[in-house]
C-alpha positions as CSV (number, residue, x, y, z in Angstrom):
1,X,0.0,0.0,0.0
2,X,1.6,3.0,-1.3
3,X,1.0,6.6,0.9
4,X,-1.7,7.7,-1.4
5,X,-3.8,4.3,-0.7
6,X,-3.1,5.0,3.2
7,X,-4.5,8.7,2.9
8,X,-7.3,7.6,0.5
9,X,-8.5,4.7,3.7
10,X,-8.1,7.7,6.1
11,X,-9.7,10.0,3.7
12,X,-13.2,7.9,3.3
13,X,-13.3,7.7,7.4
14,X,-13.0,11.4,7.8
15,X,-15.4,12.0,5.4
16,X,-18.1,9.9,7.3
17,X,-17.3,11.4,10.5
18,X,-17.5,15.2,9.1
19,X,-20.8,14.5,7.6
20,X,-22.0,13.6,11.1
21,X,-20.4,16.6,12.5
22,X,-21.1,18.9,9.9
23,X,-24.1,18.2,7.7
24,X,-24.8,20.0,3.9
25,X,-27.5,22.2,5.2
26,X,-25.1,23.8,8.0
27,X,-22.4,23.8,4.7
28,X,-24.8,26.1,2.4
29,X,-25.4,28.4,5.5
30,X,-21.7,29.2,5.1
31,X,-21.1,33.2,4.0
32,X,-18.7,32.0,2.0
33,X,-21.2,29.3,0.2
34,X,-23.1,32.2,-1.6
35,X,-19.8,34.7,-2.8
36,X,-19.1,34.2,-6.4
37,X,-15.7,32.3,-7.1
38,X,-12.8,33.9,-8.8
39,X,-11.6,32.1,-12.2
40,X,-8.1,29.8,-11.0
41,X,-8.0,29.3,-15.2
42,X,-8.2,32.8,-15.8
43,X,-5.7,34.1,-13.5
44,X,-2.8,31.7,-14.6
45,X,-3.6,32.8,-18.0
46,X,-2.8,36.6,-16.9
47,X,0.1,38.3,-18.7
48,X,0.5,40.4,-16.0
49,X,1.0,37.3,-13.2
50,X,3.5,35.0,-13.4
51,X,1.4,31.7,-13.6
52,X,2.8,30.3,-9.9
53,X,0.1,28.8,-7.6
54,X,1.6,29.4,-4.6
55,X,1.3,26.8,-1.8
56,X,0.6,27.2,2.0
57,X,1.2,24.0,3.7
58,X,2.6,22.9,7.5
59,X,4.0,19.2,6.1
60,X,4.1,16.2,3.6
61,X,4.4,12.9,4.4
62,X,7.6,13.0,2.1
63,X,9.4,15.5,3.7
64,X,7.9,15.9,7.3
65,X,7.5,19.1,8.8
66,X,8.4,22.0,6.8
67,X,6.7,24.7,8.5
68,X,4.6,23.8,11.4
69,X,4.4,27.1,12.7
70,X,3.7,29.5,9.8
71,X,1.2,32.0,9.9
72,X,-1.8,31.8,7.2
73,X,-2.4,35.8,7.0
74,X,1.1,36.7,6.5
75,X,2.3,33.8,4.2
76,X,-1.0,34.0,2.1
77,X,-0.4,38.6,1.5
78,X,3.2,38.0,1.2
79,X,2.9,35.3,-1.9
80,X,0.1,38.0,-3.2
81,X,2.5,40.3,-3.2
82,X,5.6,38.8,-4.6
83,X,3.2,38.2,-7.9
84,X,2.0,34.6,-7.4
85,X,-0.9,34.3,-9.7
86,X,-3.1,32.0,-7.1
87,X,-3.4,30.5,-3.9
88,X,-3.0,26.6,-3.2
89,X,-4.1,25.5,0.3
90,X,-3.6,22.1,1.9
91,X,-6.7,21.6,4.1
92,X,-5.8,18.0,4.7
93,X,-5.0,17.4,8.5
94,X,-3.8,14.4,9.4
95,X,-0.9,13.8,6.9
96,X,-0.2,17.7,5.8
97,X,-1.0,19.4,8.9
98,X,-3.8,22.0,7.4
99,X,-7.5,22.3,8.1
100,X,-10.3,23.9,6.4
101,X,-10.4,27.0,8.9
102,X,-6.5,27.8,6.9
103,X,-8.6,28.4,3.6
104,X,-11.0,30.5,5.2
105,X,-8.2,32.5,6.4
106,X,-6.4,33.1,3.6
107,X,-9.9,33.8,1.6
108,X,-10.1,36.5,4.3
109,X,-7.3,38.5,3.4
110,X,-6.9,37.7,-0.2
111,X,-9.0,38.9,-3.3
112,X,-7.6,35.8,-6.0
113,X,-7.9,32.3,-7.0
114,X,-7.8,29.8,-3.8
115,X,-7.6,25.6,-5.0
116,X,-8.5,23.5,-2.1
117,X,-5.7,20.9,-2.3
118,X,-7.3,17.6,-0.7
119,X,-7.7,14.1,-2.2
120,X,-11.9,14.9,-2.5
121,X,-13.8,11.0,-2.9
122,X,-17.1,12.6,-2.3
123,X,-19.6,15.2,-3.7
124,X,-19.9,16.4,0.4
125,X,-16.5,17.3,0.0
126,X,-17.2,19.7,-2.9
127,X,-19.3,21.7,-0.5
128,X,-17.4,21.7,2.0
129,X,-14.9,23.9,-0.3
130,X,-17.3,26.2,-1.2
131,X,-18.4,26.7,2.1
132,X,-15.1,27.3,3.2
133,X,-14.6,29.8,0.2
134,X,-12.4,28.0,-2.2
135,X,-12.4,28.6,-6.2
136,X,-11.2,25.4,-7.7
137,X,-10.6,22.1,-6.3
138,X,-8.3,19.7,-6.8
139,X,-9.4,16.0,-8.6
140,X,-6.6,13.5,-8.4
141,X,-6.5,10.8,-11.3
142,X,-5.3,8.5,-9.6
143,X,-7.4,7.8,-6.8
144,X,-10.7,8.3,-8.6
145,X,-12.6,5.6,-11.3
146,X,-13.5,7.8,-14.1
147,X,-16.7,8.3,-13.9
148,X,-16.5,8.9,-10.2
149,X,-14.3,11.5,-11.5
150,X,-16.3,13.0,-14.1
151,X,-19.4,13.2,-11.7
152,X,-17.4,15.0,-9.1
153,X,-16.3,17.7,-11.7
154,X,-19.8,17.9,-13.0
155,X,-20.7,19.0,-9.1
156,X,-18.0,20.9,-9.1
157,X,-19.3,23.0,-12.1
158,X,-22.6,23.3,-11.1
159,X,-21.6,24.9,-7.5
160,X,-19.7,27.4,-9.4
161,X,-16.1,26.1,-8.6
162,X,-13.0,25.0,-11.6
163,X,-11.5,21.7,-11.9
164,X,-7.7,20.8,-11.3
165,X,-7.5,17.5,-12.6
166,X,-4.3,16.2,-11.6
167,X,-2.3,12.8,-13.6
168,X,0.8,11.3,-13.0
169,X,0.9,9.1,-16.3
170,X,0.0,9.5,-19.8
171,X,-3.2,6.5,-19.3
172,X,-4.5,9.2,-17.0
173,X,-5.7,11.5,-19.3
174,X,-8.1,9.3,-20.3
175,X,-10.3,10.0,-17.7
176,X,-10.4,13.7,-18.6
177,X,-14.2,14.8,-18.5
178,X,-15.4,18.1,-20.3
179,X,-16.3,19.7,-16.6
180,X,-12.0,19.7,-16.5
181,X,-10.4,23.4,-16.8
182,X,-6.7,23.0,-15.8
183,X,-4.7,19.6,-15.8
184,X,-1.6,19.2,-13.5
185,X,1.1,17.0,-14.0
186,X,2.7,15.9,-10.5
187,X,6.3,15.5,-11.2
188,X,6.4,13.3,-8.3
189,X,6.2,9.1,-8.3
190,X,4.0,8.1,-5.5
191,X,6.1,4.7,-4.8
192,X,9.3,6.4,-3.9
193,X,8.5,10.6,-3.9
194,X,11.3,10.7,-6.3
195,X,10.7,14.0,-8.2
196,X,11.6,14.5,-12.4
197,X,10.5,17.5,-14.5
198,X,10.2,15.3,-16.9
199,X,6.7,13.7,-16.4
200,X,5.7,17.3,-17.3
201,X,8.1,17.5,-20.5
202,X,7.0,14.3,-21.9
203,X,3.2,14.5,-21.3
204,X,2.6,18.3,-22.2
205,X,1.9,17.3,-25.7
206,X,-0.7,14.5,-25.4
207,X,-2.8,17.3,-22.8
208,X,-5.4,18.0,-25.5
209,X,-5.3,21.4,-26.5
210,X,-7.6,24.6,-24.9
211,X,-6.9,22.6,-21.2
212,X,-4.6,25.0,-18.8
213,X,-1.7,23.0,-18.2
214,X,0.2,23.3,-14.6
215,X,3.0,21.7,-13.7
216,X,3.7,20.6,-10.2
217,X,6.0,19.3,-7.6
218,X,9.7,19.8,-7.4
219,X,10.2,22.9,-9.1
220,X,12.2,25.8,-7.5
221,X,14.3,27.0,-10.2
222,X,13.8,30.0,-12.5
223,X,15.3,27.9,-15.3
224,X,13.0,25.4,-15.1
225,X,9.9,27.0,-15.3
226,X,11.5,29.4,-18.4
227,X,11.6,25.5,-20.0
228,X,8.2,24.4,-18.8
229,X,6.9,27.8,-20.3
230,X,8.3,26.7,-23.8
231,X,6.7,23.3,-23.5
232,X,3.6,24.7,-23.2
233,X,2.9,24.9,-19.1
234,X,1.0,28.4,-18.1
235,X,0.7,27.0,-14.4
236,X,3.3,26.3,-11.7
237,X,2.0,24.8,-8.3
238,X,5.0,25.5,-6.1
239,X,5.1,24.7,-2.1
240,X,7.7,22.7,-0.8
241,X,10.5,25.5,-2.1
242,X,8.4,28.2,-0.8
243,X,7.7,27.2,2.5
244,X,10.9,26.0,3.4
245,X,12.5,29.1,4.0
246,X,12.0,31.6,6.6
247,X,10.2,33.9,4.3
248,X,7.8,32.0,1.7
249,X,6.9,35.2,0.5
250,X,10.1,36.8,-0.4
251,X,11.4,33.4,-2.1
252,X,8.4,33.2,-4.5
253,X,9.2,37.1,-5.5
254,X,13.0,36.3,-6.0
255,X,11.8,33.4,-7.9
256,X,9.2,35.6,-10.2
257,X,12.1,38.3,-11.0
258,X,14.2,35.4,-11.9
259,X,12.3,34.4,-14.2
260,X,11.0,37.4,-15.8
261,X,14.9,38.9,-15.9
262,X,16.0,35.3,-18.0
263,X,12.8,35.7,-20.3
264,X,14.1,39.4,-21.1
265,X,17.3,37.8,-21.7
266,X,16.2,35.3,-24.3
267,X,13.7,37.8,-25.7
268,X,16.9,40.4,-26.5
269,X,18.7,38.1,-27.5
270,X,16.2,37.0,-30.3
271,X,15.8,40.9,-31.3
C-alpha cells in the first residue's frame, strides 16, 4: 500500500465522520457558500502574473515538517504580493498538517484564486470547499474511477467552482471529463517521492489542446519554469520550495524576477 492508498483509507473515514459533525445544510449556510468564485484558469492565463500557484502547507508525508508554525495571513499577502498568480491551500489534516479553517483565512485576506488541495472522494466534499470559500478544487486521477471523476467535476461545475485535474501518467488523461479546466502534471512518483520535471516535459503534448496546463511538484528554479513555459505549461503549483524558508513570500518574489529577468534575456537576444 503506497501513501496515497493510506491517505485515500483515512480520507473515506473522515469524510463519514464530518458529515455527522457537519451536515450540507449547515455547509450552504456558510457566507462564504453564496460569494461568487474567482476564475483559477483565468488568473494563470494573466500576462501580468507570473502563472505560480503558490502553496501554503505545515508538512508532507515525504518530507515531514516544513513549516509547522507559519502563519496563514502573512504567508498568504506576502505570496500576493511577490506576484504569485493564485493560492494553493492544503486543508488535509492528518498527513499535511492543514485544516479547512487555513482556507477561510487566507480567503479573508486575499482577493484571488484559492484551490482546495485535498484528495476529494465525495460530492460532500465539494461543498465543503465552497463553504469554506475556495475557487477550484483539486481531482486527483489516480485515486478516482473515471466516472466517479467525471461526476465529481460535473458538481463541481454546477456549485460554481473549476477543476484541477491532476495525472501522473499518460493513461490518466483518459479519464479527462469536459467539466476539466486546468490539468496538473505531478512530477512526483508516489512509490518512492522521487521528483523528475520530466513527467511534465514528456506528457505536455498529449494534454489536448484549450486545457490549462500546470506543472507541479519539485520545481524551484527560474530555469525550469523558463523550460516548462516553452513546452507549453502556463501554471506552476510550487510549495515545498516556498515554504521552506523563513520567508515563503520573499522566495516566491526572487523566484518571479528570476524568471521574468531570464525571459528578457532570451527575448533580446532573439531581437
Amino acid at each position: 500500500m503506497n501513501i496515497l492508498d493510506q491517505i485515500v483509507a483515512h480520507k473515506k473515514k473522515e469524510i463519514t465522520e464530518r458529515k455527522a459533525l457537519y451536515p450540507v445544510k449547515l455547509l450552504e449556510q456558510s457566507i462564504d457558500f453564496e460569494t461568487p468564485v474567482v476564475s483559477l484558469r483565468r488568473y494563470v492565463q494573466r500576462p501580468d502574473k507570473s502563472g505560480i500557484i503558490a502553496e501554503f502547507k505545515r508538512r508532507s508525508p515525504s518530507r515531514g515538517e516544513i513549516n509547522p508554525y507559519a502563519s496563514v495571513e502573512k504567508v498568504s499577502i506576502s505570496y500576493m504580493q511577490a506576484g504569485a498568480s493564485a493560492l494553493s491551500v492544503l486543508t488535509d489534516s492528518h498527513f499535511f498538517g492543514g485544516r479547512n479553517e487555513d482556507l477561510t483565512e487566507a480567503r479573508t485576506f486575499n482577493f484571488c484564486p484559492i484551490l482546495r488541495k485535498d484528495f476529494i472522494l465525495d460530492e460532500y466534499q465539494l461543498i465543503e470547499a465552497k463553504s469554506i470559500g475556495a475557487d477550484a478544487v483539486l481531482l486527483i486521477a489516480e485515486c478516482l474511477e473515471k466516472p466517479q471523476l467525471a461526476n465529481l467535476a460535473r458538481t463541481a461545475h454546477g456549485l460554481g467552482l473549476e477543476v484541477l485535474m491532476e495525472v501522473h501518467s499518460a493513461a490518466q488523461l483518459d479519464k479527462l471529463s469536459p467539466e476539466v479546466d486546468l490539468v496538473g502534471v505531478n512530477n512526483r512518483d508516489l512509490e518512492d517521492f522521487s521528483v523528475s520535471i520530466a513527467t511534465s516535459l514528456d506528457l505536455a503534448e498529449q494534454i489536448p489542446a484549450g486545457l490549462v496546463k500546470v506543472s507541479e511538484s519539485g520545481i524551484s528554479d527560474a530555469q525550469t519554469i523558463v523550460q516548462l513555459k516553452e513546452a507549453g505549461y502556463e501554471g506552476f503549483l510550487i510549495g515545498e520550495h516556498f515554504m521552506a524558508t523563513p520567508d515563503p513570500g520573499r522566495t516566491c518574489r526572487e523566484l518571479i524576477l528570476q524568471i521574468r529577468h531570464i525571459e528578457e534575456l532570451y527575448k533580446n537576444a532573439i531581437a
